[in-house]
C-alpha positions in Angstrom: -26.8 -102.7 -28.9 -26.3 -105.2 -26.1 -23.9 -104.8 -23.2 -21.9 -107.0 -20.9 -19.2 -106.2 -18.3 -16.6 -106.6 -20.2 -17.5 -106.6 -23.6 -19.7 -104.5 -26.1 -21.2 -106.8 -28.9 -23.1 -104.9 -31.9 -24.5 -106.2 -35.4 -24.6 -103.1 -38.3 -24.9 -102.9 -41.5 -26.2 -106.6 -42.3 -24.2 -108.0 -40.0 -26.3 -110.9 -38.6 -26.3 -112.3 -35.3 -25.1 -115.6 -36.0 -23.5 -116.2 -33.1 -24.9 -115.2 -29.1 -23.5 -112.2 -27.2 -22.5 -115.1 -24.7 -20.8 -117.1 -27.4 -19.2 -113.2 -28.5 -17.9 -112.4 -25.3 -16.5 -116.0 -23.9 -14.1 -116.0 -27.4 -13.1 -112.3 -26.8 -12.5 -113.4 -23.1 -10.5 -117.0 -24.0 -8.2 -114.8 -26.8 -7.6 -111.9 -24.3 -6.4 -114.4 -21.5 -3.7 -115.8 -24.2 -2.9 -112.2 -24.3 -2.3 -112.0 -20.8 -5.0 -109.5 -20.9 -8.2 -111.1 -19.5 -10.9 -109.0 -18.6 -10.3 -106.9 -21.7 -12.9 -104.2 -22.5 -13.5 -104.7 -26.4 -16.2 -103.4 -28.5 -16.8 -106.2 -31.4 -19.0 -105.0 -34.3 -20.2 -107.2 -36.9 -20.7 -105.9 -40.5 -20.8 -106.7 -43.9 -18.3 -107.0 -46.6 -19.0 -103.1 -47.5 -19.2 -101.7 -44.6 -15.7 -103.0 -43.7 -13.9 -102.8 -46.8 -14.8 -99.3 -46.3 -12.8 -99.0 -42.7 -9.9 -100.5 -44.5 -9.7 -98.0 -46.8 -10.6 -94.9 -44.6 -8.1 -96.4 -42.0 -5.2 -98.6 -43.1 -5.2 -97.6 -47.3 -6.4 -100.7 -48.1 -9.3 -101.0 -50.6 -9.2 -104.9 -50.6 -12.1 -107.1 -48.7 -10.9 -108.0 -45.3 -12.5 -110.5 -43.0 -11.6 -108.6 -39.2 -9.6 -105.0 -38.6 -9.0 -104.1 -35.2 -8.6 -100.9 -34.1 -6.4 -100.4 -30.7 -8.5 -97.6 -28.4 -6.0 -97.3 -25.7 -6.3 -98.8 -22.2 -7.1 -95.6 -20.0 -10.2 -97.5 -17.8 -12.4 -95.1 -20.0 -14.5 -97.2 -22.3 -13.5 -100.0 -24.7 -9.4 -101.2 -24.7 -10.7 -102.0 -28.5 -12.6 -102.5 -31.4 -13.4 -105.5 -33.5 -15.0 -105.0 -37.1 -16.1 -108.0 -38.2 -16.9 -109.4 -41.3 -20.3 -111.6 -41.8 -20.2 -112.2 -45.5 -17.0 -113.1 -45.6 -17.3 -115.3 -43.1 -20.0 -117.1 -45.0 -18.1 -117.1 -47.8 -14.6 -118.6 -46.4 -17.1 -121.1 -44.0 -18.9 -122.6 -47.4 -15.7 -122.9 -49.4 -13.7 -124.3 -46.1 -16.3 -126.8 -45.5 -16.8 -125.2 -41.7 -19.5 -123.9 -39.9 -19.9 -120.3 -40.2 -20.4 -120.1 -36.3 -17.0 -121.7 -35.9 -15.4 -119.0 -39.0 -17.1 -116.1 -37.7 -15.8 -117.0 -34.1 -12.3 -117.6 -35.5 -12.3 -113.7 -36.6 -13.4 -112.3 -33.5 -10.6 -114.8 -31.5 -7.7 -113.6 -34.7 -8.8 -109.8 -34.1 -8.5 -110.1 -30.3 -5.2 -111.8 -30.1 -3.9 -108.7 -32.8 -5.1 -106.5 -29.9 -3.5 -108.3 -27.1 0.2 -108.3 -28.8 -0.1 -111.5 -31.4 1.0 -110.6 -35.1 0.7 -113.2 -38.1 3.7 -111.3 -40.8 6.5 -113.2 -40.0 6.2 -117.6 -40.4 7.1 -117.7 -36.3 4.8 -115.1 -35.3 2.1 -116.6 -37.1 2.5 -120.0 -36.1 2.3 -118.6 -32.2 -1.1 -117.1 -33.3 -2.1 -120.1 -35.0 -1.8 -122.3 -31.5 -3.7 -119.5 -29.6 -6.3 -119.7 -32.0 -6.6 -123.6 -32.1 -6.8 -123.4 -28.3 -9.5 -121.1 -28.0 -11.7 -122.7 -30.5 -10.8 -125.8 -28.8 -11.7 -124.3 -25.2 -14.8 -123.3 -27.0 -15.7 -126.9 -28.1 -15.2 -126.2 -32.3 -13.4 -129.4 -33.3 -9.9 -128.6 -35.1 -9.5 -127.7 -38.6 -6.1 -128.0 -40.2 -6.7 -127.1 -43.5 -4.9 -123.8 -45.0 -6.4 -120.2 -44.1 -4.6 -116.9 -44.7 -6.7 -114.1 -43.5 -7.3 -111.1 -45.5 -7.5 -113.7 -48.7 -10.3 -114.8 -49.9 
């Protein structure tokens, strides 16, 4: 387990550490600011594709692979505002068959998760579209050069 101010970053359950606590923490910090929650206290976990489809069954009655849930924790000043679970083999999957880097897929999780904590949804076409932008400029902020092609998350 390593620990910053601000944010908790943790690799479980084959989750590799492809990407830096540093890297971890500045995306969690660019997607809370969007949110109009910077400084956000998160607790990002990275797994693998059993671990997690597991915590979508247990927790939202979903047994279908998932590529990020986030779980809301509360904002009481007591520990974490949230969680991120975070899928590595999925990512790795969607990156090979995208044509992206898996740094820049994995990131894009941790960024979608975020933005679901700080108040961005993706069910209606207008909601999504706002999360869209806040994702294209936090992976722009964080120097990932665009990608335009189609991605629906939860499908891979």
């Amino acid at each position: 387990m390593t620990e910053t101010p601000s944010t908790e970053v943790h690799w479980a359950n084959g989750g590799d550490a492809l990407l830096s606590e540093d890297a971890v923490c500045r995306a969690v910090e660019l997607a809370a600011a969007q949110g109009g929650r910077a400084g956000l206290a998160l607790s990002v976990v990275f797994v693998d594709d059993e671990h997690l489809t597991q915590l979508h069954a247990e927790h939202l009655d979903d047994r279908t692979e998932t590529d990020v849930i986030t779980f809301d924790l509360g904002d009481d000043g007591a520990g974490p505002a949230g969680e991120l679970y975070v899928s590595v083999d999925r990512a790795r999957r969607v990156a090979e068959r995208r044509g992206v880097e898996v740094e820049r897929e994995l990131t894009l999780y941790v960024v979608h998760g975020t933005l679901h904590l700080v108040g961005f949804d993706d069910h209606e076409d207008a909601e999504r579209a706002r999360m869209r932008a806040a994702e294209a400029l936090v992976l722009d902020a964080l120097g990932f050069p665009p990608d335009t092609s189609a991605h629906e998350f939860g499908v891979d």
